[in-house]
SEKOLNU-788729 format. One record per atom (N, C-alpha, C, O): residue number from 0; residue in one letter; x negated, y negated, z. Coordinates in steps of 0.02 Angstrom, whole numbers, plus 50000, padded with zeros to 5 digits. Example, Ala and Ser with C-alpha at 12.3 -4.5 7.8 and 13.67 -1.06 7.14 Angstrom:
<sites>
(site 0,'A',(49340,50284,50390)) (site 0,'A',(49385,50225,50390)) (site 0,'A',(49340,50165,50390)) (site 0,'A',(49288,50166,50423)) (site 1,'S',(49358,50112,50354)) (site 1,'S',(49316,50053,50357)) (site 1,'S',(49355,49998,50394)) (site 1,'S',(49330,49943,50402)) 
</sites>
This chain:
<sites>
(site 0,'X',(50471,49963,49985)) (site 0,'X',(50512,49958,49927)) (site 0,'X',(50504,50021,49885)) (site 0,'X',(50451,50051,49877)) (site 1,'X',(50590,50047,49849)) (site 1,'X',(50566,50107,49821)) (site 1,'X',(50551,50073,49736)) (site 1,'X',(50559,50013,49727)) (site 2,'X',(50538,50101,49703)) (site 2,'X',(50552,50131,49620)) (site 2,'X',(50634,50116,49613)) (site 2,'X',(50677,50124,49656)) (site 3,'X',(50639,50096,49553)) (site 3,'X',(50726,50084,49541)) (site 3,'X',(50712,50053,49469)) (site 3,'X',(50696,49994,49463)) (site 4,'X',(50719,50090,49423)) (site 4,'X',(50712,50060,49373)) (site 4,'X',(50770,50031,49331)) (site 4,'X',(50826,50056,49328)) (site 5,'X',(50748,49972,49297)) (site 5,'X',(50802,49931,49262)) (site 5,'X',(50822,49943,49192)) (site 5,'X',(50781,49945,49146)) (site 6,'X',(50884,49949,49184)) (site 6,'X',(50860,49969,49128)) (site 6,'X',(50948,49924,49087)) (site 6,'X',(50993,49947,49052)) (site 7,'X',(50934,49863,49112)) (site 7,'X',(50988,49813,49059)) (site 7,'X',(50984,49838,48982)) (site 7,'X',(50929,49853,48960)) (site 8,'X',(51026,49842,48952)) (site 8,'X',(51066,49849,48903)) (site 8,'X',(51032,49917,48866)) (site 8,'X',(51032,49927,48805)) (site 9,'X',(51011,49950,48906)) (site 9,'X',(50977,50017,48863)) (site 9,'X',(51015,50073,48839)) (site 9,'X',(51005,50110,48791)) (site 10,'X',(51083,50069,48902)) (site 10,'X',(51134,50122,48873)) (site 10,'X',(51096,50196,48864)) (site 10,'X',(51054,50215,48905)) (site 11,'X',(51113,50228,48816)) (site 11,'X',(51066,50293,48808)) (site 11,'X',(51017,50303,48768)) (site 11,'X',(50993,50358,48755)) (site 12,'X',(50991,50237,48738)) (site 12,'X',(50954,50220,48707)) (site 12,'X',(50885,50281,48729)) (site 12,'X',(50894,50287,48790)) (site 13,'X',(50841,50314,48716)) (site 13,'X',(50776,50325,48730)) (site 13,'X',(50722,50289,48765)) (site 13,'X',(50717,50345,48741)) (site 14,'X',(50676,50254,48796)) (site 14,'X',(50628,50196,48783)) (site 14,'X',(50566,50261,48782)) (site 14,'X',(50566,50320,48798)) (site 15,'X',(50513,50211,48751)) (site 15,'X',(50452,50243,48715)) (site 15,'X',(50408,50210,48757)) (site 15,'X',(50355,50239,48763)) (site 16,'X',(50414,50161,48786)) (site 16,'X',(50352,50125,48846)) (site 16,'X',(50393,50107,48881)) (site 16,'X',(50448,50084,48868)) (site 17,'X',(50354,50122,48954)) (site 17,'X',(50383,50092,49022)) (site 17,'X',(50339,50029,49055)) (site 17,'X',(50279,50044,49055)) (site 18,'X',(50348,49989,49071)) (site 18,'X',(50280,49948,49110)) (site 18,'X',(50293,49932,49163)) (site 18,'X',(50342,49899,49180)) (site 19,'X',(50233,49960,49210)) (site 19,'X',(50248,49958,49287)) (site 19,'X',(50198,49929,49326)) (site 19,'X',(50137,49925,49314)) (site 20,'X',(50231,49909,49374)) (site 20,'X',(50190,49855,49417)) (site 20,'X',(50197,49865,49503)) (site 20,'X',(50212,49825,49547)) (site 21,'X',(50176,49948,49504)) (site 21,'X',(50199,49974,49561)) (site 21,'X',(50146,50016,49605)) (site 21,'X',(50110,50053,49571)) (site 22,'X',(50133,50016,49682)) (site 22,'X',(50106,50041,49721)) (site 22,'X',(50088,50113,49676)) (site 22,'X',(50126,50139,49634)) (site 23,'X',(50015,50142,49697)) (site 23,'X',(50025,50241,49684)) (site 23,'X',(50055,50253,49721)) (site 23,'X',(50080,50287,49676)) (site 24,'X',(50088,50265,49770)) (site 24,'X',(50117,50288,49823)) (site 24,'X',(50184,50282,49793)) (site 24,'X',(50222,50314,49830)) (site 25,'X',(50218,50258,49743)) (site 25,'X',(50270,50296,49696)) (site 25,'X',(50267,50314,49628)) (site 25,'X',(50311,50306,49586)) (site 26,'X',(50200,50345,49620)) (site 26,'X',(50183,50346,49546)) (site 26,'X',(50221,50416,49535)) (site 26,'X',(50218,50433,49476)) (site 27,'X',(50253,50458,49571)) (site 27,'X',(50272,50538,49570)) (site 27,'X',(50382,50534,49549)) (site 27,'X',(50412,50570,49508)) (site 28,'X',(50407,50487,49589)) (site 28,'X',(50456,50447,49578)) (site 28,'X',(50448,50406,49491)) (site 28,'X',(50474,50433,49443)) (site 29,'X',(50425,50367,49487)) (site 29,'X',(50393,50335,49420)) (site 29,'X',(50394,50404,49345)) (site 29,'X',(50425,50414,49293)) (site 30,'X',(50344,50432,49379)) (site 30,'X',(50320,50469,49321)) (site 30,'X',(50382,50531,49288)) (site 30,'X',(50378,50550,49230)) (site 31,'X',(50433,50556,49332)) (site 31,'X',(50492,50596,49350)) (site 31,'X',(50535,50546,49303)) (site 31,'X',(50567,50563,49253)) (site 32,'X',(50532,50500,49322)) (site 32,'X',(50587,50445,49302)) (site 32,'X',(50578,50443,49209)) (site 32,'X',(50617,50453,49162)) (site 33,'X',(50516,50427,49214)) (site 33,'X',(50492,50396,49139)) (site 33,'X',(50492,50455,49091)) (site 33,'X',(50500,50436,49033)) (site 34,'X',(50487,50520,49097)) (site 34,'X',(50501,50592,49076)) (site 34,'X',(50569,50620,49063)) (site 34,'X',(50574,50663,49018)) (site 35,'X',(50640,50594,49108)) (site 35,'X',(50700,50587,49101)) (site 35,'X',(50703,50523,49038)) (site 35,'X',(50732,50529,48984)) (site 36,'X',(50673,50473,49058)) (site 36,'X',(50722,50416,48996)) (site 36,'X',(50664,50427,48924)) (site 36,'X',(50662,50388,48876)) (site 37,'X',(50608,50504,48931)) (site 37,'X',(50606,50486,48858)) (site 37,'X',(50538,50455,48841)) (site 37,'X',(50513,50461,48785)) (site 38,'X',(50504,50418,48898)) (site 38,'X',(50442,50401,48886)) (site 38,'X',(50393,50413,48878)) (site 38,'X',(50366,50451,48918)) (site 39,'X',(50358,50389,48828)) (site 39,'X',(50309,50420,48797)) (site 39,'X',(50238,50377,48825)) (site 39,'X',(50189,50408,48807)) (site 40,'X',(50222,50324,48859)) (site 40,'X',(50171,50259,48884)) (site 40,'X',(50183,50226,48938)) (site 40,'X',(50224,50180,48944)) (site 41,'X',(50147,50249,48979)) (site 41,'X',(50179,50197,49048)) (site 41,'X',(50091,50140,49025)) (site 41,'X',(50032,50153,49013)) (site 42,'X',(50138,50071,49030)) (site 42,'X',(50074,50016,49022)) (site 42,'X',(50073,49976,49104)) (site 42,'X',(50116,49939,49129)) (site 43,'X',(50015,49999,49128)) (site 43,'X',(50030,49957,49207)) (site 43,'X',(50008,49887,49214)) (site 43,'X',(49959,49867,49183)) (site 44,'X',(50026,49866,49234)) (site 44,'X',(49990,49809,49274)) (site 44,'X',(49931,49812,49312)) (site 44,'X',(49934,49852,49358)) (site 45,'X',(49872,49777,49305)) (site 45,'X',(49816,49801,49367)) (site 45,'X',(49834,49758,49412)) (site 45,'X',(49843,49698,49398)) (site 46,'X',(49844,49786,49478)) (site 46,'X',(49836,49744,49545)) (site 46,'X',(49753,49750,49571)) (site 46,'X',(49719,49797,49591)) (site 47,'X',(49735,49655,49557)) (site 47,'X',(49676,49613,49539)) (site 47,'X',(49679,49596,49622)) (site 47,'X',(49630,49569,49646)) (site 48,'X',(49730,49609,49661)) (site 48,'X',(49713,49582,49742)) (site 48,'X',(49668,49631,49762)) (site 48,'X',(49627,49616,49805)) (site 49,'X',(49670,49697,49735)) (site 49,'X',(49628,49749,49776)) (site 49,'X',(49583,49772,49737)) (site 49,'X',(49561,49826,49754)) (site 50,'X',(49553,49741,49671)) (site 50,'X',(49516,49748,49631)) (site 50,'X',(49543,49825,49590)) (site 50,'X',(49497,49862,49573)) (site 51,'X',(49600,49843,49578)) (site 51,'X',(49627,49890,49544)) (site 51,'X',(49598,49955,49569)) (site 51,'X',(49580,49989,49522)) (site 52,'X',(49588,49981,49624)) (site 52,'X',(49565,50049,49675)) (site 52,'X',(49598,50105,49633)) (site 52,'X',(49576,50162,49624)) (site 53,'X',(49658,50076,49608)) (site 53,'X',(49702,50143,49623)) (site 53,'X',(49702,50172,49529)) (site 53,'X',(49731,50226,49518)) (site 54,'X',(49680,50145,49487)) (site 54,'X',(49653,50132,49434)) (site 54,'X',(49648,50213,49411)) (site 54,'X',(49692,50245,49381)) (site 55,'X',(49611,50227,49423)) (site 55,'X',(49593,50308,49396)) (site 55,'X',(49634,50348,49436)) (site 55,'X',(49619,50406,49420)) (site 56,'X',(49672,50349,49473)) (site 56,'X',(49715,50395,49510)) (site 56,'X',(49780,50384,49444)) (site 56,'X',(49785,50427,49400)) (site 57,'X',(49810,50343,49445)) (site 57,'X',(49855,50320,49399)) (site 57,'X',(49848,50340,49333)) (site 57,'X',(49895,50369,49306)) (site 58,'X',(49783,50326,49296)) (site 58,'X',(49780,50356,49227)) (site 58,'X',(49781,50441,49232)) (site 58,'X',(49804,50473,49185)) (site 59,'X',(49755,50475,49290)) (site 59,'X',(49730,50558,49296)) (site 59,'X',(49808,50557,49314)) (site 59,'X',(49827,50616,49307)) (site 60,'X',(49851,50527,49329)) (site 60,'X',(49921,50566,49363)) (site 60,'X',(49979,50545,49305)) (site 60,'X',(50032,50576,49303)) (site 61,'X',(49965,50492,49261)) (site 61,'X',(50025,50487,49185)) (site 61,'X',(49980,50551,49136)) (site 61,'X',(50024,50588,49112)) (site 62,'X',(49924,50571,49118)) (site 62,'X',(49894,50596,49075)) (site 62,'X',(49914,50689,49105)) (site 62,'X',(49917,50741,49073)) (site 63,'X',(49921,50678,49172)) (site 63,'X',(49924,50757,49187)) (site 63,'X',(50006,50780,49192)) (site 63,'X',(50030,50832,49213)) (site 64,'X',(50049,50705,49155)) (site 64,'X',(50116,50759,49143)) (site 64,'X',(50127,50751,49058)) (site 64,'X',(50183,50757,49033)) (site 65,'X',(50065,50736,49016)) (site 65,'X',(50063,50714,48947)) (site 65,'X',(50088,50648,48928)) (site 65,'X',(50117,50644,48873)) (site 66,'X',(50082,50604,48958)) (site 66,'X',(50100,50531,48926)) (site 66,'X',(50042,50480,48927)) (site 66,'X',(49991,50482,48962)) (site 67,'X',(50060,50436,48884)) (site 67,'X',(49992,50391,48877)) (site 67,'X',(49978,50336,48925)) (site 67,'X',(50021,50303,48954)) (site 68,'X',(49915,50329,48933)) (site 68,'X',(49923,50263,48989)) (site 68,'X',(49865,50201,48968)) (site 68,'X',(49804,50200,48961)) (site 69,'X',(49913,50157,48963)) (site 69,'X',(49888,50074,48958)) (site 69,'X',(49863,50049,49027)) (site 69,'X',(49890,50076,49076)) (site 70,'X',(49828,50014,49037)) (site 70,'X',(49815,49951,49070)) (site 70,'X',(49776,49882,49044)) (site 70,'X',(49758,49840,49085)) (site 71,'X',(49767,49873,48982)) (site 71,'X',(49740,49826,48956)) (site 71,'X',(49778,49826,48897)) (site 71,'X',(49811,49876,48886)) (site 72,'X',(49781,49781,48857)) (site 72,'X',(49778,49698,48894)) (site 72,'X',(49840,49701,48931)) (site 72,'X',(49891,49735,48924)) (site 73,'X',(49820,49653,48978)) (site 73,'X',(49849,49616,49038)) (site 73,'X',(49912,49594,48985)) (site 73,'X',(49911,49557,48936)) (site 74,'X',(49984,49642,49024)) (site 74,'X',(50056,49598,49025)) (site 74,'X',(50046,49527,49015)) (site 74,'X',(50049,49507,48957)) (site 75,'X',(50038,49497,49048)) (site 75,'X',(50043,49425,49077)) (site 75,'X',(50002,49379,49009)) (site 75,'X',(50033,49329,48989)) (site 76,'X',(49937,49395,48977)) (site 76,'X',(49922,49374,48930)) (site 76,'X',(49947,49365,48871)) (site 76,'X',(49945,49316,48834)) (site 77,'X',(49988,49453,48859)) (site 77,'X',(50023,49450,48820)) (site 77,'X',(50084,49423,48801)) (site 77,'X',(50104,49421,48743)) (site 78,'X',(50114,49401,48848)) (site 78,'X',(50174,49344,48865)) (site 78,'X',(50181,49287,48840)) (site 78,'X',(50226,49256,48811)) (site 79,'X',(50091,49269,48867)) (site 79,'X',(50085,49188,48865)) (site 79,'X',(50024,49199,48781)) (site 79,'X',(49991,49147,48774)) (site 80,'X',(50013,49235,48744)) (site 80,'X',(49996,49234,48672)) (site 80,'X',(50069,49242,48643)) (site 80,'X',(50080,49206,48594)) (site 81,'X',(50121,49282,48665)) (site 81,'X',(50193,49280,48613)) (site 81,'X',(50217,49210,48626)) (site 81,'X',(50246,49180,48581)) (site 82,'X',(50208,49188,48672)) (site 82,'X',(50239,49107,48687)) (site 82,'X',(50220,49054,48650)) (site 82,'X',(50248,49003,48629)) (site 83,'X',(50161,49079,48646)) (site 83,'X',(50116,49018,48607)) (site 83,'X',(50129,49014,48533)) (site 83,'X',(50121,48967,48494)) (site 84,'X',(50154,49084,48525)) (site 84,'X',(50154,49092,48444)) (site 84,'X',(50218,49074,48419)) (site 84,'X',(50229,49053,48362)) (site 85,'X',(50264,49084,48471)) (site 85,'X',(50342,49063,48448)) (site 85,'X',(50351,48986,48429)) (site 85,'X',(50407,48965,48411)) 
</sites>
């Protein structure tokens, strides 16, 4: 599977965070991408099946084209704390 990012109702809007939930093996695609629409934070997802390996490759490869990089807190928590609060 490649990279294809979505980008419903953004129009030419800018975005300021991207959040990705994707192999390193397209972090070079990704990072190209997120530099065109403007981004300033890629926040990833940790993939917890492989105990997050790829972890420090990912932060050394968003930081070495100047953008910020998240991986905590966990997407998914944050979902289910906005849910709770609504």
């Amino acid at each position: 599977m490649t990279w294809s990012p979505v980008l419903s109702g953004v129009g030419r809007k800018r975005l300021t965070l991207l959040f990705v939930y994707r192999p390193l093996s397209e972090i070079d695609g990704i990072l190209a991408d997120a530099r065109r629409m403007g981004v300033r934070t890629i926040w990833r997802q940790p993939n917890i099946a492989n105990n997050d390996r790829d972890a420090v490759a990912w932060r050394a490869g968003v930081e070495a084209v100047g953008l910020a990089y998240l991986d905590t807190p966990d997407i998914v928590e944050v979902a289910q704390e906005l849910g709770r609060s609504s």
